[in-house]
C-alpha positions, 0 to 999 in steps of 0.5 A: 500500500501506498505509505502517504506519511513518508515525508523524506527518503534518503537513498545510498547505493552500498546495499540497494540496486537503483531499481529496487530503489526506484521500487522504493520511491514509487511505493512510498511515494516521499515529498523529498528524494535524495538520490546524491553520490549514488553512481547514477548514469543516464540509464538510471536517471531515465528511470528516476525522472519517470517518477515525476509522472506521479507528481507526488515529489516536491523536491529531488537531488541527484547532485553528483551522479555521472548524468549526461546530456540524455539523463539531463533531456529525459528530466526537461521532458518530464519536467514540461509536464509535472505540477508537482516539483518544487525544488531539482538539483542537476549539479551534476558537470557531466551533463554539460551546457547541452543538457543545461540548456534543455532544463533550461528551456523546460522551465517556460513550460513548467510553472511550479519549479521554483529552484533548479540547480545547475552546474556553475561551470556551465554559468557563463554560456548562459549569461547573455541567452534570452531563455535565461533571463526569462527564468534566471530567478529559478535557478540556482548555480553551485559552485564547487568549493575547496574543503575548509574547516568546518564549525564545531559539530561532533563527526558523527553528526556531520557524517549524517548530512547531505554534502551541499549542507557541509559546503554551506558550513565551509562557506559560512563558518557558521552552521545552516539554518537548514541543519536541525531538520536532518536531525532528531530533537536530541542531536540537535540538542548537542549541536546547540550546546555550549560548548558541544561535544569535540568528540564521538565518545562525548557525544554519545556519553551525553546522549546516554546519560539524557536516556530514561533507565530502562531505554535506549536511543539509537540516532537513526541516519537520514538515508537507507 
């Protein structure tokens, strides 16, 4: 049966293949898809962007996948059509200025995407292009940056988020707003504490002794 409570679904490659986690999607039918560094070439994004024939996803990442210019099509069809998605991040290089071009292009006929991001390499070709302008306050270009120091924040807890938030704190010098969704009341407890735990076993000593007797509390990752 068709699980309408399923808000988000984080999905990483190690133990599930692609179809079974297509399979998955299209059971659960969940408002955010994270299909991150999950290997996923042409074939498999084909198969992804059918998903949005439900118009049940809002938003979907599939930020650092090997798509080309075929993956990157198959989305702009699908996208021409869908009423449901909020928010699509294509920051994958290898799909090119051809295949920037193409989810560009889609955006005239698709009125409820708010933010497409795109690969900022691709940025300059568009600066000048009259389809652009028309939507350029939709799209959102990433730029890859070099890995920095990160604010004080337990390892264990920053292995939980999505790559695009750990940039955001190597930007900043400053945690997101965005982090405490990806993590339970109690985690985030520690992050806001001063001063947080430096380590691993700080962190999980703390999280024990704020457990009832008699139980036990396991963080749960945001991905299968």
């Amino acid at each position: 049966k068709n699980n309408t409570a399923l808000e988000k679904l984080y999905i990483r490659l190690s133990q599930f293949s692609l179809q079974n986690c297509i399979s998955l999607a299209s059971l659960t039918q969940p408002k955010y898809l994270d299909l991150q560094y999950c290997d996923i070439h042409d074939e498999g994004a084909i198969e992804v962007a059918k998903l949005l024939n439900q118009n049940t996803v809002t938003s979907l990442s599939l930020e650092e996948n090997p798509i080309s210019v075929s993956g990157a099509s198959e989305f702009a069809k699908r996208l021409r059509h869908n009423m449901s998605l909020i928010e699509l991040n294509l920051d994958c290089e290898s799909i090119g200025v051809e295949g920037t071009q193409k989810l560009i292009d889609s955006l005239s006929q698709n009125r409820t995407l708010r933010t497409l991001w795109l690969p900022e390499k691709c940025k300059s070709f568009f600066n000048t292009s009259a389809a652009y302008q028309r939507v350029k306050d939709r799209i959102k270009w990433w730029a890859h940056t070099i890995p920095g120091p990160v604010p004080s924040l337990p390892e264990s807890l920053i292995s939980l988020l999505p790559r695009r938030e750990t940039d955001l704190m190597t930007i900043t010098g400053s945690l997101p707003e965005s982090l405490p969704e990806f993590f339970s009341g109690r985690e985030t407890d520690l992050i806001t504490s001063e001063p947080p735990p430096a380590t691993l076993e700080e962190s999980v000593e703390t999280l024990h002794s704020e457990v009832p007797d008699g139980s036990t509390h396991q963080p749960h990752p945001p991905c299968l």
